[in-house]
N, C-alpha and C positions, 0 to 999 in steps of 0.2 A: 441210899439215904439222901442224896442231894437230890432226886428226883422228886419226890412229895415236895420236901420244900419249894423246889423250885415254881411247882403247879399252886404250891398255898400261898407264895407270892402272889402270883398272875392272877388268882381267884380276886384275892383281898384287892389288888389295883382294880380288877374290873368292876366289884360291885362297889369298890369308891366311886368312880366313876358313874356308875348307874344312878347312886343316891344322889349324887352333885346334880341329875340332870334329873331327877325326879325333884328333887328339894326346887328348885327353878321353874320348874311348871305350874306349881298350884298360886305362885305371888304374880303372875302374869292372870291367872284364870278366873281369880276372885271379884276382877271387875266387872264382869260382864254378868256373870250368876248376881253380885252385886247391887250392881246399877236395875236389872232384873229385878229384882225384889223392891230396892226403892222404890220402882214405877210402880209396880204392883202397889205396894202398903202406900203410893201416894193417891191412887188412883178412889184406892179403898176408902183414903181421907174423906175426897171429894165427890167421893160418891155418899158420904156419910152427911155432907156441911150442904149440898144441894136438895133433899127432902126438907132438913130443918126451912129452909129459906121459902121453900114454898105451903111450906104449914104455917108459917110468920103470921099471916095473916087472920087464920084461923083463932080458936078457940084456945084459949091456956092451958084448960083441961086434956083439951085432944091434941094438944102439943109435941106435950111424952109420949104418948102410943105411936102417932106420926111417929118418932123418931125410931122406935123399936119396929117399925113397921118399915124401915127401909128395907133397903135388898143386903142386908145383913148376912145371908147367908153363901154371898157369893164371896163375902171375904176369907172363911175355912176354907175353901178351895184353892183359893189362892192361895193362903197359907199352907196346903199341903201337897199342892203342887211344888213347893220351894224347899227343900230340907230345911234351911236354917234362913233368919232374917238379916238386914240388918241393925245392928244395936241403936242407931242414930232415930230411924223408924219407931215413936213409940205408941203405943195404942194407948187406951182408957179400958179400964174394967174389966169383963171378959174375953174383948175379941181379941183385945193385943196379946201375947206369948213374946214371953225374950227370946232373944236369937244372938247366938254366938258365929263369929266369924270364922271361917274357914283358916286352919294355922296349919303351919309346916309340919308340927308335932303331930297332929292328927293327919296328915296323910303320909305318912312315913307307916306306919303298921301295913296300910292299905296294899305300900308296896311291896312290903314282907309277907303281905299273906298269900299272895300269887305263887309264891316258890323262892324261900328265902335257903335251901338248902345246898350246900355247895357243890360244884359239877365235880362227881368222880372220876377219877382217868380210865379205870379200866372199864367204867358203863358209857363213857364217851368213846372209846375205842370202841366197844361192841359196835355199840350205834353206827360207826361208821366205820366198819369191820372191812367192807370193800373198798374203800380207798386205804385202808393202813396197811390190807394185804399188798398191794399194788405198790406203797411206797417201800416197805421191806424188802419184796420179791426185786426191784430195780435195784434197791442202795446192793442185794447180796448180789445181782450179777455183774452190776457194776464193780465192785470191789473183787471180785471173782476172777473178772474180765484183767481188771490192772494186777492181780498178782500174777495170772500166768504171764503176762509182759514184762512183769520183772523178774523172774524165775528164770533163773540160766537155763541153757540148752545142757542137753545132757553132755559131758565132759569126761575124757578119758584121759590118764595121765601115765608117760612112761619116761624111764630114769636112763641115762647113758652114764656111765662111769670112762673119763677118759683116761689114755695111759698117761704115765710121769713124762713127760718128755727129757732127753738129753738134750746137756749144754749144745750138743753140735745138730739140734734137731733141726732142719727147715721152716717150719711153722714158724716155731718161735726162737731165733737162735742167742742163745744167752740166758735160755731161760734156768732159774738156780732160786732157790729160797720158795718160802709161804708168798712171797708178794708176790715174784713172777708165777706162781702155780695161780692166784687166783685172777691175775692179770692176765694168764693162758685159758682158764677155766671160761674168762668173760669174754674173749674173743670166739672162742668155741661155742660160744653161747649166739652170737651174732652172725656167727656162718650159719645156723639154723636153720633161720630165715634167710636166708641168702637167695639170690634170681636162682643158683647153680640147683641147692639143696630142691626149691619147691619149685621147678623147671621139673626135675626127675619125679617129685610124686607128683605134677600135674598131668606128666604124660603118660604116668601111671594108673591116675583114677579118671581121666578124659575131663581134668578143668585147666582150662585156659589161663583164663586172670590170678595170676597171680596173688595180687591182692587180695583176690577175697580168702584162700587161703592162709593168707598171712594173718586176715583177722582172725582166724578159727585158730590161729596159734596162741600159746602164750609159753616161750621159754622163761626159767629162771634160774641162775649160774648160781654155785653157794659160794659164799665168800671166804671157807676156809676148806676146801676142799677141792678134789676132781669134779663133781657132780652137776650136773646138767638135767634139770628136771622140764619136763616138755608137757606141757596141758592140751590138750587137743580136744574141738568142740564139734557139735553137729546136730543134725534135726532128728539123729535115732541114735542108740546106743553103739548099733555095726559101726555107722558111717564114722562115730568118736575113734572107735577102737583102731579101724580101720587109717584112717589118717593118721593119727598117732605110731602106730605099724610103720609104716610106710616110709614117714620122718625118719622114722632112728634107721629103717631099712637105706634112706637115701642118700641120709647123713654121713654114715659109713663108707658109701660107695664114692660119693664126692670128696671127701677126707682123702680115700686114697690116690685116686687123681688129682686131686692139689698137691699132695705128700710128692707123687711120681714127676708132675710138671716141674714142679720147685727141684727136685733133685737132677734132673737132665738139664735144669739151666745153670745148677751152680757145678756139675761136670761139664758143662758147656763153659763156661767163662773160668772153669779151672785149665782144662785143655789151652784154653786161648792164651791163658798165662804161661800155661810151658812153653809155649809154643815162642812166643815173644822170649821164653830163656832162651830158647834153645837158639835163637838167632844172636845172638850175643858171644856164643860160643865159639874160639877161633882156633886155633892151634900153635900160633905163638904167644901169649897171654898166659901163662897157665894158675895167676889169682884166678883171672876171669873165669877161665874155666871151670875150675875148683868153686867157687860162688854158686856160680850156675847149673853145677851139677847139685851143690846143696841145698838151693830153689827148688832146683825140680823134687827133689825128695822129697821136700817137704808138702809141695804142692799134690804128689801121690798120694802120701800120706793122707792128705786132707781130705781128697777126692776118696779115700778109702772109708774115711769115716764118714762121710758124708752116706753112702751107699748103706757102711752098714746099718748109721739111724734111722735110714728111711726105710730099711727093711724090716727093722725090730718097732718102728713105729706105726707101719703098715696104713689103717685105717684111724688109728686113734682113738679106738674104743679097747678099754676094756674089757667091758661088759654091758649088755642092755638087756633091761628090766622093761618087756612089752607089757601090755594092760592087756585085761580080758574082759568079759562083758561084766562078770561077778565083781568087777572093782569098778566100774561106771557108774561116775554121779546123777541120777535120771532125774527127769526132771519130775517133782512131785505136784499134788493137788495143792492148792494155796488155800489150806483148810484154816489158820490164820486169817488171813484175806477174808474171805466167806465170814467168819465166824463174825469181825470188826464189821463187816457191813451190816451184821444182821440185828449189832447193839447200834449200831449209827440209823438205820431204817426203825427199830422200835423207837428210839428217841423222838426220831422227828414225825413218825405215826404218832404216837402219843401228844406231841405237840399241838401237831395240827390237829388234830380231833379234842383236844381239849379245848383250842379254844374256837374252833366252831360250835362244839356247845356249851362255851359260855356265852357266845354270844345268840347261840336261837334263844338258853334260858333269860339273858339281857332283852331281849322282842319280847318275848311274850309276857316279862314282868311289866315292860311300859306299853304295853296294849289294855 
């Protein structure tokens, strides 16, 4: 609906225009067809008052015939050689004719009759059918072109469920409540990505940089749970799947060697502390003794539980949910895209061809 209007604007501006520069030509042109015609009807005068003068002499009788016997007939010529006279020019009897001056009013039809009818857009399109295909066919590759650049790569996504940790876990020691689970959930979240984690799948899938696999990541930790959701991206659907695989496959392996390192060093600086009781121990003292014997217990103890969290912690998954190809986001045709370019190209086809022929029918009305 806003499209007609918008052309029966453009129309009405142009042929205002046209009229404004038609109505200015004929008050400029009148002098010269003008001036034209006075010499003429002056000349006509004096062609008429130069016989009389030389019959003067003559006869009274033959006076009047002289007169009618001038070159009389050359003045209809001139007169119709001229459309119209000027009004100031007046004749006597039959030779003079009135003559009205050239007005604005009368030539304003003249310009309407050339082709007063208004340019249609879709016979201005036809007409110039080979440049509208051209600007169409560009806006839809163009628009075509910027949707697949904005179109994600295709995307695989897989879920890890971590275990609950105990209060005497390694990783997180003191962890207890919703806060610390989602406080443990986000740290697990950030070992992910870690040099350790994408170290193991790059030596895996033969890529080096780091980095660039880290951009192909996107972890995300939920804030009221275990859950650890991983996005994984790529130039084909395999290579999404496959990276994604891989992650949870490395995440796991890595968890348990952090789990194992952290636990041989708190039996390591647990050892060191009995060891510093046990020095203390003498055989005349016997609090001291008695102390030191209930240090170490407890120190055993500790070292016991430590051992057993780290073995019932293991890897730190619960469970993982791998992706397969039937659940990969692929990347689709930007049929969208296409379609906007193809309203954006009829637009400005229709534009531009309407007003190239308003302006050939604007020529040839002032020709």
């Amino acid at each position: 609906m806003a499209l007609p209007v918008y052309f029966g604007v453009l129309h009405r501006v142009e042929r205002e225009r046209d009229v404004a520069d038609e109505t200015k030509k004929p008050s400029g042109a009148d002098e010269s067809p003008s001036g034209t015609r006075r010499g003429s009807a002056a000349k006509g005068s004096a062609a008429e008052v130069a016989p009389d003068k030389e019959n003067a002499s003559g006869d009274a009788s033959t006076r009047r015939p002289a007169a009618k016997a001038s070159p009389t007939p050359q003045a209809p010529s001139r007169r119709s050689s001229a459309p119209t006279s000027d009004p100031e020019v007046k004749g006597s009897g039959d030779d003079a004719a009135p003559a009205a001056t050239p007005r604005v009013a009368d030539a304003a039809p003249a310009v309407g009759a050339g082709g007063d009818a208004p340019v249609g857009l879709l016979s201005a399109m036809w007409r110039y059918k080979g440049m509208c295909v051209v600007i169409v066919v560009v806006c839809v590759l163009a628009s075509t072109a910027i949707g697949f650049l904005l179109t994600p790569e295709p995307s695989a996504t897989a879920t890890i469920a971590l275990k609950t940790p105990s209060q005497d876990n390694v990783l997180a020691p003191g962890s207890t409540g919703d806060a610390s689970l989602a406080r443990y959930t986000a740290q697990r979240a950030r070992f992910v990505t870690s040099d350790a984690v994408l170290g193991n799948v790059g030596a895996v899938l033969g890529v080096d940089d780091l980095n660039e696999l880290r951009d192909q990541l996107e972890v995300e930790p939920s804030t009221d749970s275990n859950i650890v959701t991983i996005t994984a991206s790529g130039t084909t659907s395999d290579d999404a799947v496959r990276l994604a695989t891989e992650v949870t496959r490395a995440y796991g392996e890595e968890t348990e060697k952090q789990v194992n390192d952290l636990t041989d060093a708190a039996l390591r600086s647990i050892d060191e502390s009995a060891g510093q009781v046990r020095a203390t121990i003498t055989g005349s003292n016997a609090a001291v003794n008695e102390a030191a014997a209930s240090t170490l217990g407890q120190l055993q103890q500790k070292a016991a539980t430590i051992r057993t969290s780290s073995a019932v912690l293991g890897d730190g998954v619960e469970f993982v949910v791998n992706p397969d190809e039937s659940s990969v986001s692929s990347q689709q045709l930007p049929i969208r895209e296409a379609a906007l370019g193809l309203i954006l190209g009829l637009v400005i086809a229709g534009t531009v061809a309407y007003l190239r022929a308003d302006s050939d029918a604007a020529k040839q009305r002032r020709a």
